[in-house]
LOMARZA-501846 format. One record per residue: residue number from 1; residue in one letter; x, y, z of N, C-alpha, C in turn. Coordinates in steps of 0.1 Angstrom, whole numbers, always signed. Layout:
BEGIN
{NUM; "A"; {X; Y; Z}; {X; Y; Z}; {X; Y; Z}} ...
***
This chain:
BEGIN
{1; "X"; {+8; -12; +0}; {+0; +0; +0}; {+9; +12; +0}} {2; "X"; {+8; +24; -6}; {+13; +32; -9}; {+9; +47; +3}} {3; "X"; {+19; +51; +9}; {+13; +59; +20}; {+13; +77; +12}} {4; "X"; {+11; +74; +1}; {+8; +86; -5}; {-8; +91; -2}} {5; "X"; {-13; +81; -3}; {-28; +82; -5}; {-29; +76; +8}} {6; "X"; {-38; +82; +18}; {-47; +80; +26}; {-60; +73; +30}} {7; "X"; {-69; +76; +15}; {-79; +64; +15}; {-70; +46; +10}} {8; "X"; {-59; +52; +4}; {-50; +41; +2}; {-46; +33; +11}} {9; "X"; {-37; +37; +22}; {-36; +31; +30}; {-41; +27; +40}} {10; "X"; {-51; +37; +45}; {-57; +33; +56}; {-71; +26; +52}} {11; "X"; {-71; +19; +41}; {-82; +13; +32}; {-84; -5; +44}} {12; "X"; {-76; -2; +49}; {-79; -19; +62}; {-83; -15; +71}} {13; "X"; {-86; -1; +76}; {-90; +3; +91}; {-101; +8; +91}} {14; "X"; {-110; +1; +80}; {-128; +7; +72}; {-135; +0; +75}} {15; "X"; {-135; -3; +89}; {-152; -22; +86}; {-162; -14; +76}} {16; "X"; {-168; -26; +73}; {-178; -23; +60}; {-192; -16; +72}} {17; "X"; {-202; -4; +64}; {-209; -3; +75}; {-206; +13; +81}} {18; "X"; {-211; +13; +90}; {-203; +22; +104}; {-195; +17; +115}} {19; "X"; {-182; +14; +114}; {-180; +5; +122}; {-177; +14; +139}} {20; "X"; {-180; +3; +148}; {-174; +8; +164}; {-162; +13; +162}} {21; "X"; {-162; +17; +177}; {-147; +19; +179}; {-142; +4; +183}} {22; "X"; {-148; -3; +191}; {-143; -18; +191}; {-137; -27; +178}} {23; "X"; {-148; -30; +169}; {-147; -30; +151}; {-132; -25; +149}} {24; "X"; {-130; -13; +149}; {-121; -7; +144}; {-106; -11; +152}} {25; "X"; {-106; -8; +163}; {-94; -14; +177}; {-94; -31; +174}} {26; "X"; {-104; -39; +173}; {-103; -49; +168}; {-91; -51; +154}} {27; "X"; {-99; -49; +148}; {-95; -51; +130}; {-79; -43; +130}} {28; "X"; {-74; -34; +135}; {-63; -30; +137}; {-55; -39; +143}} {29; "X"; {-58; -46; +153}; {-52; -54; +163}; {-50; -66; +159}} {30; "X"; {-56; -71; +153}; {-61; -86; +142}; {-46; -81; +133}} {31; "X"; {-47; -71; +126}; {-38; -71; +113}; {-26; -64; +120}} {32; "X"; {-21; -63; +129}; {-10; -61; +138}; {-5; -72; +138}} {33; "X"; {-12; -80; +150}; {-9; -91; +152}; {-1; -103; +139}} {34; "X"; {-4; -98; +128}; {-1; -107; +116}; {+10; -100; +111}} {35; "X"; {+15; -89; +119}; {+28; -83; +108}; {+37; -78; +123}} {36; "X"; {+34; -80; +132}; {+45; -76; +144}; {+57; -84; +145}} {37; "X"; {+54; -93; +140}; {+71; -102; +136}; {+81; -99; +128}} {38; "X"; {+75; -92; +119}; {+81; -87; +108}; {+92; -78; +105}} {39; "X"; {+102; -76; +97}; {+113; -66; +103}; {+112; -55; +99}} {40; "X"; {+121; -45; +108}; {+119; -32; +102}; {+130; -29; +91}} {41; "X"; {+124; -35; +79}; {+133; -28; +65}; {+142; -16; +66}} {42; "X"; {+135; -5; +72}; {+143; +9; +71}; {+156; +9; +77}} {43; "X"; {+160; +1; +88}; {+165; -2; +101}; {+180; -10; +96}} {44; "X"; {+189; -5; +102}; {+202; -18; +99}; {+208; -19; +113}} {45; "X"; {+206; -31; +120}; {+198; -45; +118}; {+188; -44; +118}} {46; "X"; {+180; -49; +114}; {+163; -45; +115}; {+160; -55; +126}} {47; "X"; {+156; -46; +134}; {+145; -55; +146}; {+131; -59; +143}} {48; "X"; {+126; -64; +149}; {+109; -68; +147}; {+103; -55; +149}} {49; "X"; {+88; -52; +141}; {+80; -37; +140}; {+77; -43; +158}} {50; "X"; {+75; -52; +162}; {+71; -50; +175}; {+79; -43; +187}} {51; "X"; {+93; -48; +184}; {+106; -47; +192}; {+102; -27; +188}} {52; "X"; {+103; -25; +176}; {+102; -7; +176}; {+93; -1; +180}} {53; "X"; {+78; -8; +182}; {+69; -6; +191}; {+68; -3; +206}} {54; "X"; {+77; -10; +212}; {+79; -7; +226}; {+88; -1; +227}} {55; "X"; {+98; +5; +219}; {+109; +11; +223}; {+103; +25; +221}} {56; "X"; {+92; +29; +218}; {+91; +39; +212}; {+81; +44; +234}} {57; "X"; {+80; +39; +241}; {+75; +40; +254}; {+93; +46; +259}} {58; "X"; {+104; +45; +257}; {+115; +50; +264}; {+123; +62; +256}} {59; "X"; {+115; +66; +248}; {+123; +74; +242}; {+109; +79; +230}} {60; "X"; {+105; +85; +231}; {+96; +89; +222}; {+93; +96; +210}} {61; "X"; {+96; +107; +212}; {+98; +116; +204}; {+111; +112; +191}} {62; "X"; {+123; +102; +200}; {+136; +102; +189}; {+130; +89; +177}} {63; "X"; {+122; +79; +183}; {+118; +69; +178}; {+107; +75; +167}} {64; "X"; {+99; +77; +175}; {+84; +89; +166}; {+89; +94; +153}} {65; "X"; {+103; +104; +155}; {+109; +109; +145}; {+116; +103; +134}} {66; "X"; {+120; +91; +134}; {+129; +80; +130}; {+119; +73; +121}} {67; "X"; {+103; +72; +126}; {+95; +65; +122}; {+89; +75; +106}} {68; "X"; {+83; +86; +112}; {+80; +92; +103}; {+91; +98; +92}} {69; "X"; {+103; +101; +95}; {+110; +103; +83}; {+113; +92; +77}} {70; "X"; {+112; +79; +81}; {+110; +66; +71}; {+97; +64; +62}} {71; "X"; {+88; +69; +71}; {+74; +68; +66}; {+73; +79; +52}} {72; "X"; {+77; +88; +57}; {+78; +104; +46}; {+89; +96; +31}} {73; "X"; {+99; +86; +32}; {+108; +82; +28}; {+103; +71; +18}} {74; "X"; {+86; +70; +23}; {+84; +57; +11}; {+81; +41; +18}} {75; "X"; {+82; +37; +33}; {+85; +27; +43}; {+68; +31; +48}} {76; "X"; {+60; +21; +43}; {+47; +24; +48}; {+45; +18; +61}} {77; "X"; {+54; +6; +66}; {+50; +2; +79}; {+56; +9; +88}} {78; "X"; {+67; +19; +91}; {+70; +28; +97}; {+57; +30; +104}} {79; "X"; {+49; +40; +94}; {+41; +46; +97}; {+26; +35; +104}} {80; "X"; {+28; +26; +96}; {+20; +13; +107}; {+24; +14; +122}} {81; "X"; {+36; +13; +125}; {+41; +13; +138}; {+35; +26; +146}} {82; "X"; {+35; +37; +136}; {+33; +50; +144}; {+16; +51; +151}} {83; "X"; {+10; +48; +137}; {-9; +41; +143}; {-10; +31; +154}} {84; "X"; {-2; +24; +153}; {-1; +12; +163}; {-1; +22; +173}} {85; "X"; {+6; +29; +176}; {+11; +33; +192}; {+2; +46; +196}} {86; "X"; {-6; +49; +187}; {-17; +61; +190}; {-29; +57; +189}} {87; "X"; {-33; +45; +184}; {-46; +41; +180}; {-52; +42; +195}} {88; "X"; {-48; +35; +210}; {-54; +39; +220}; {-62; +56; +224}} {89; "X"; {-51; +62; +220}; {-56; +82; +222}; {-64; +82; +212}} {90; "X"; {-67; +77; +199}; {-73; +81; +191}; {-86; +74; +196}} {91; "X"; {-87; +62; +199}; {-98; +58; +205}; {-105; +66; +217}} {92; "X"; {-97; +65; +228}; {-100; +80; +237}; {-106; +93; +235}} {93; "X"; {-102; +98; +225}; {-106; +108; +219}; {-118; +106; +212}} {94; "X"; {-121; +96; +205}; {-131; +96; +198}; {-146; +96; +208}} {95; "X"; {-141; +91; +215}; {-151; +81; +226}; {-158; +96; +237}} {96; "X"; {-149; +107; +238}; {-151; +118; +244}; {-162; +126; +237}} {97; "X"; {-164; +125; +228}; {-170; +134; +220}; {-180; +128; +207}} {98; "X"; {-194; +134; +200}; {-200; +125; +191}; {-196; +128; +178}} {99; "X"; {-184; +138; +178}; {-176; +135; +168}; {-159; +144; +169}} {100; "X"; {-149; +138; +161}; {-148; +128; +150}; {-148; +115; +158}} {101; "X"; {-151; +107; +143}; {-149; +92; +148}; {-135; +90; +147}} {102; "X"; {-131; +76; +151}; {-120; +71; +149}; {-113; +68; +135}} {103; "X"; {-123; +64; +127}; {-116; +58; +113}; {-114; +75; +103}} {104; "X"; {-122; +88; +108}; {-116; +96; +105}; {-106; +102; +111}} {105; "X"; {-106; +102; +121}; {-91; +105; +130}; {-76; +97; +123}} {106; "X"; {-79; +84; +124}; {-72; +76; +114}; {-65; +80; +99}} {107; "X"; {-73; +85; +90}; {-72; +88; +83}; {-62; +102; +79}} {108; "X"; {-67; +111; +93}; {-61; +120; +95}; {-49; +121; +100}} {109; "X"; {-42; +114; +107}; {-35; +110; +114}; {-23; +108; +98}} {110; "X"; {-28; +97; +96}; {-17; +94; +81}; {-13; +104; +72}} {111; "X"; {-24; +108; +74}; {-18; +126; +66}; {-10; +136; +71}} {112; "X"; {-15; +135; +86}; {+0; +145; +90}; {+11; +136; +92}} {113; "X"; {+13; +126; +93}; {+23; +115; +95}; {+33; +120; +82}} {114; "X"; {+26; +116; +72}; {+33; +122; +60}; {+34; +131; +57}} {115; "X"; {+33; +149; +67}; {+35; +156; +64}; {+43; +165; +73}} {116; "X"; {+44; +156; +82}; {+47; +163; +102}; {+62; +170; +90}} {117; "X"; {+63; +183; +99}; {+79; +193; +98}; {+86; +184; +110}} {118; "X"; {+96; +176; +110}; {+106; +170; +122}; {+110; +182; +125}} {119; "X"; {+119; +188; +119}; {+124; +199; +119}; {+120; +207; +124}} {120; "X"; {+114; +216; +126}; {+105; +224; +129}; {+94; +222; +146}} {121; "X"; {+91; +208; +145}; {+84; +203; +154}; {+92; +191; +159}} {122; "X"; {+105; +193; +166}; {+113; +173; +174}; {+107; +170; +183}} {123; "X"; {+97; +179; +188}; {+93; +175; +202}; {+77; +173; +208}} {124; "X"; {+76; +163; +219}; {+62; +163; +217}; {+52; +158; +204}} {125; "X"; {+59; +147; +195}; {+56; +145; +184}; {+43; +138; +188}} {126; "X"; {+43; +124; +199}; {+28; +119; +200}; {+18; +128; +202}} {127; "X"; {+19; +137; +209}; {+6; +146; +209}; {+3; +159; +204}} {128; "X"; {+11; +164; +192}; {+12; +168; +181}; {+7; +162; +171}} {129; "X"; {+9; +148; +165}; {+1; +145; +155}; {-16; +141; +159}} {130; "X"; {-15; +137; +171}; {-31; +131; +178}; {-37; +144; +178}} {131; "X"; {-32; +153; +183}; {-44; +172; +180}; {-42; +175; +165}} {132; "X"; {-32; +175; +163}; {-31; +181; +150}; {-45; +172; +136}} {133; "X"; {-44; +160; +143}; {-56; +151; +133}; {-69; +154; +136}} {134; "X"; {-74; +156; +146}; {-82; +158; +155}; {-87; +176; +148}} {135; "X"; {-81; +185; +151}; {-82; +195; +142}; {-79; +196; +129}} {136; "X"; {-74; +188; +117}; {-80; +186; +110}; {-90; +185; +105}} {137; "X"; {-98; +170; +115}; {-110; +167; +113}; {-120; +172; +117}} {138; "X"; {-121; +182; +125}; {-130; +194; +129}; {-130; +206; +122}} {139; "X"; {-121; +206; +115}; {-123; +219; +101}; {-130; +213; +97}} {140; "X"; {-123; +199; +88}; {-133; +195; +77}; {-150; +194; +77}} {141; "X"; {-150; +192; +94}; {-166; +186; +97}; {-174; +199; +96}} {142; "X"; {-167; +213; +101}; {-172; +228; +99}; {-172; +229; +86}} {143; "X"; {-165; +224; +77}; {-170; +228; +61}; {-183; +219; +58}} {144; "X"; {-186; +213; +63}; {-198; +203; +58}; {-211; +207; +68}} {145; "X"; {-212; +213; +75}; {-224; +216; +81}; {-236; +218; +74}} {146; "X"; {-247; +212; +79}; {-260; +218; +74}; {-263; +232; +73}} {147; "X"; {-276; +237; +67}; {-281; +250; +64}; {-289; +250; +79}} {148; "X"; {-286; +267; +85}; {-291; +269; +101}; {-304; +267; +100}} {149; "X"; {-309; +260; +114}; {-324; +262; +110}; {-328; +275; +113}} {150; "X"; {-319; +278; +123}; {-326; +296; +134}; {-332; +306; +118}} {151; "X"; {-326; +300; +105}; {-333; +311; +92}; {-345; +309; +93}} {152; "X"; {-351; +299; +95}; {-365; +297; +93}; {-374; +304; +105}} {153; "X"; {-375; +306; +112}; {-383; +319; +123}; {-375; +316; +135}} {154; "X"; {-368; +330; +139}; {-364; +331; +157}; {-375; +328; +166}} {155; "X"; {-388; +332; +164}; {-394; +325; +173}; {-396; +312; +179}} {156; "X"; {-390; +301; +168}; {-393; +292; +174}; {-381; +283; +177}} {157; "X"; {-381; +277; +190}; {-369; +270; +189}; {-370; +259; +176}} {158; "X"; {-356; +253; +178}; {-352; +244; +172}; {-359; +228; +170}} {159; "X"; {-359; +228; +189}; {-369; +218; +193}; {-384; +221; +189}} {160; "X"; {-389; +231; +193}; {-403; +234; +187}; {-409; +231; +175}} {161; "X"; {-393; +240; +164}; {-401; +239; +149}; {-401; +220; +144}} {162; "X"; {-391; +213; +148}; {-393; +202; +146}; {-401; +191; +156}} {163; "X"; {-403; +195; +166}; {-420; +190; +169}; {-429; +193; +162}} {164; "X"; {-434; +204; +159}; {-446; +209; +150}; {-443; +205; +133}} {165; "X"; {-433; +203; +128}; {-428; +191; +120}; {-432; +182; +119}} {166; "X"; {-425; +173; +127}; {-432; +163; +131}; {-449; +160; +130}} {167; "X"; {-458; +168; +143}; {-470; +170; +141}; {-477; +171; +127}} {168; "X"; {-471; +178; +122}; {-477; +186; +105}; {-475; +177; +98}} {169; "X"; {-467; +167; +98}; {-464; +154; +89}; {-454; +163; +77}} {170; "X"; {-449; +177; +78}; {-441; +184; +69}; {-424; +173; +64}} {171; "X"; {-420; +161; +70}; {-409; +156; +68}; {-412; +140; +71}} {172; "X"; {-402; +136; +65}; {-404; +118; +71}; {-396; +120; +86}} {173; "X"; {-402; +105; +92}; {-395; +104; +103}; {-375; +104; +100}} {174; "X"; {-372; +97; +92}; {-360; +97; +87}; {-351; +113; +90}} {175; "X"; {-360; +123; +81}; {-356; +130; +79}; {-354; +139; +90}} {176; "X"; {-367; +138; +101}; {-370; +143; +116}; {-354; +138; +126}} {177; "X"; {-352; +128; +122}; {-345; +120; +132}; {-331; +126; +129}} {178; "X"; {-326; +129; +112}; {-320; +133; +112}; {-313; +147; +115}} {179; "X"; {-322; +157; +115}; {-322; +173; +118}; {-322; +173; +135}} {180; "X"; {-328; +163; +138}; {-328; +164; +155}; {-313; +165; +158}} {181; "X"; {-303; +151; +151}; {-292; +152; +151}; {-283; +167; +153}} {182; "X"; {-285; +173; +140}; {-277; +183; +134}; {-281; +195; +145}} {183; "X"; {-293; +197; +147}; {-301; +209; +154}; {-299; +206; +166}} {184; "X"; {-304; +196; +174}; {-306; +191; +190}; {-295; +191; +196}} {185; "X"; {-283; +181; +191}; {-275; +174; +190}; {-258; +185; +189}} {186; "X"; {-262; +191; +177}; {-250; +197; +176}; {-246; +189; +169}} {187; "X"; {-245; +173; +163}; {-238; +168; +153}; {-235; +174; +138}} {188; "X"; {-218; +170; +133}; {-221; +177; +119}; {-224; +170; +108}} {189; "X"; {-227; +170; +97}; {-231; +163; +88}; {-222; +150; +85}} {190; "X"; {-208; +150; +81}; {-204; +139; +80}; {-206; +129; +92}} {191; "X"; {-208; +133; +104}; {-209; +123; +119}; {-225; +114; +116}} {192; "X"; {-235; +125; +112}; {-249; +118; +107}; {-247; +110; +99}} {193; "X"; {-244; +111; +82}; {-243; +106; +78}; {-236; +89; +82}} {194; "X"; {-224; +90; +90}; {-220; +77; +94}; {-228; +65; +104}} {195; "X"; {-242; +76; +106}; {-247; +70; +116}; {-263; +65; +107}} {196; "X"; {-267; +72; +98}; {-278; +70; +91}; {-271; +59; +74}} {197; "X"; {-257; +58; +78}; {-254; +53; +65}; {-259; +62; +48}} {198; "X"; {-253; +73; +53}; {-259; +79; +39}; {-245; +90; +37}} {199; "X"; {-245; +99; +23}; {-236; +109; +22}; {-237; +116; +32}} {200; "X"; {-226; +126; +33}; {-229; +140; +43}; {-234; +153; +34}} {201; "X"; {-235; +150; +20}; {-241; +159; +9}; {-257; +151; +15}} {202; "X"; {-259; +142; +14}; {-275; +133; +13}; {-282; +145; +27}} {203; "X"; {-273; +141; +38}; {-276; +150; +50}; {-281; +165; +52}} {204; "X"; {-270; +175; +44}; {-274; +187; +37}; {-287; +189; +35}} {205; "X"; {-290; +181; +19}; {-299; +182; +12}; {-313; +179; +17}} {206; "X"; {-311; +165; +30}; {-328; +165; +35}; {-330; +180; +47}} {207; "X"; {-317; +182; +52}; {-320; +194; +62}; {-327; +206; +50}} {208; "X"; {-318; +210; +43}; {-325; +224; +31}; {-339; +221; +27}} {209; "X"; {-341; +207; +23}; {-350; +204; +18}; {-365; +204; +28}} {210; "X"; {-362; +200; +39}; {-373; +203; +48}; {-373; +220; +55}} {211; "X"; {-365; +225; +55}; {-366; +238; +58}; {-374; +246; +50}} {212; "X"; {-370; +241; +33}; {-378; +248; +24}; {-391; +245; +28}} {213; "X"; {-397; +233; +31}; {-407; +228; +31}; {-416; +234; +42}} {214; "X"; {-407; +238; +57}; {-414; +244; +68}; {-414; +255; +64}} {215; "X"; {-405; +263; +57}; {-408; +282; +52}; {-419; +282; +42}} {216; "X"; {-427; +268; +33}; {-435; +272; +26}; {-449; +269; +37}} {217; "X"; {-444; +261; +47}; {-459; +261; +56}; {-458; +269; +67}} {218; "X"; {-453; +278; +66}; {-453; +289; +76}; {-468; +291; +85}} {219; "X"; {-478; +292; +73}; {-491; +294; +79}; {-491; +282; +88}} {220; "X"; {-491; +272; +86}; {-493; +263; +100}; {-489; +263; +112}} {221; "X"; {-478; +271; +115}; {-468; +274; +127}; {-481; +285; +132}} {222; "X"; {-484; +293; +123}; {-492; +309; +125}; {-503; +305; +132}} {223; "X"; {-510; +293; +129}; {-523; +290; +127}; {-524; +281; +138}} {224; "X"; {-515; +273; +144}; {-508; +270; +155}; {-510; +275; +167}} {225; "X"; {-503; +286; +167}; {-499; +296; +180}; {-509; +305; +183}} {226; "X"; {-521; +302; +171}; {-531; +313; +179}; {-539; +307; +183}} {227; "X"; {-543; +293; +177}; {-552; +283; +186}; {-547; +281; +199}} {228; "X"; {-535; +276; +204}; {-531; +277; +213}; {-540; +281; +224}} 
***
């Protein structure tokens, strides 16, 4: 696998699906276990990827550094060794919060791997690349946000306009369940999507789409609040 590409590489850390974080710490662990014998090419003598896995607990940052300028160099399991030894924080992290997930953390992670400045940055490398992914992945999830609902009337909350939604039969349940997400929730569209099994464009589009739909039944909100 070529650590140019990122869906490339990290194309074995995808259960089919949405997968857990278990799934994912699993299936990592599974395909560890089948290559931790293995030597380290980059290395003269080359020890076992496992042997540079725990050495990387006494000295961190020089090993970290060693790894990723091999990894930067073309040596894709380098950078296996480097996920091996963060996949727990990235799990942690994921688990804190209802987003990012882990397999996008993952993903992120290989990207700055292959991009980290040593130079620039020798120190502190493990928890440098684990924020630095992490903030990646929280830009990206800010560029993908749904359309606000607060456009559609200040008067009503969020919760409100999607109860009276609901009520009005204005959306499918699908689509209710998903804006509750985005609105209620605070989730952002790529995190829905992983959870509804659909794009994070698909997610967008039923949010706009029902909004349009409550801005053309306005009268019902109106007609609503005076019965009341």
């Amino acid at each position: 696998m070529s650590p140019r590409s990122a869906s490339t590489a990290l194309s074995i850390y995808r259960a089919p699906g949405v997968p857990s974080h278990a799934d994912i710490a699993a299936q990592l662990n599974e395909e560890w276990d089948q290559r931790r014998s293995g030597p380290a090419t980059w290395m003269s003598p080359a020890p076992s990827l496992a042997e540079v896995l725990v050495s990387i607990r006494f000295n961190p940052d020089q090993v970290l550094g060693g790894l990723i300028s091999a990894c930067q160099q073309g040596y894709d399991m380098a950078g296996r060794v480097i996920v091996q030894a963060l996949l727990p924080k990235l799990i942690l992290m994921s688990r804190a919060y209802p987003y990012p997930g882990v397999d996008h953390l993952l993903s992120a992670l290989w990207l700055r791997i292959m991009r980290y400045p040593l130079e620039r940055r020798p120190r502190s490398v493990a928890a440098n690349l684990v924020l630095d992914a992490k903030k990646d992945v929280v830009a990206e999830a800010r560029m993908l946000l749904a359309p606000p609902l607060e456009a559609y009337d200040e008067d009503y909350s969020a919760h409100s306009v999607l109860a009276l939604a609901r009520r009005f039969g204005l959306a499918t349940e699908k689509s209710l369940q998903i804006m509750e997400k985005v609105y209620l929730e605070g989730w952002p569209s790529a995190r829905v999507a992983q959870v509804f099994a659909i794009s994070p464009a698909a997610v967008r589009r039923r949010c706009s789409d029902t909004i349009s739909r409550l801005k053309a039944n306005r009268h019902l909100f109106t007609d609503y609040a005076q019965a009341a």
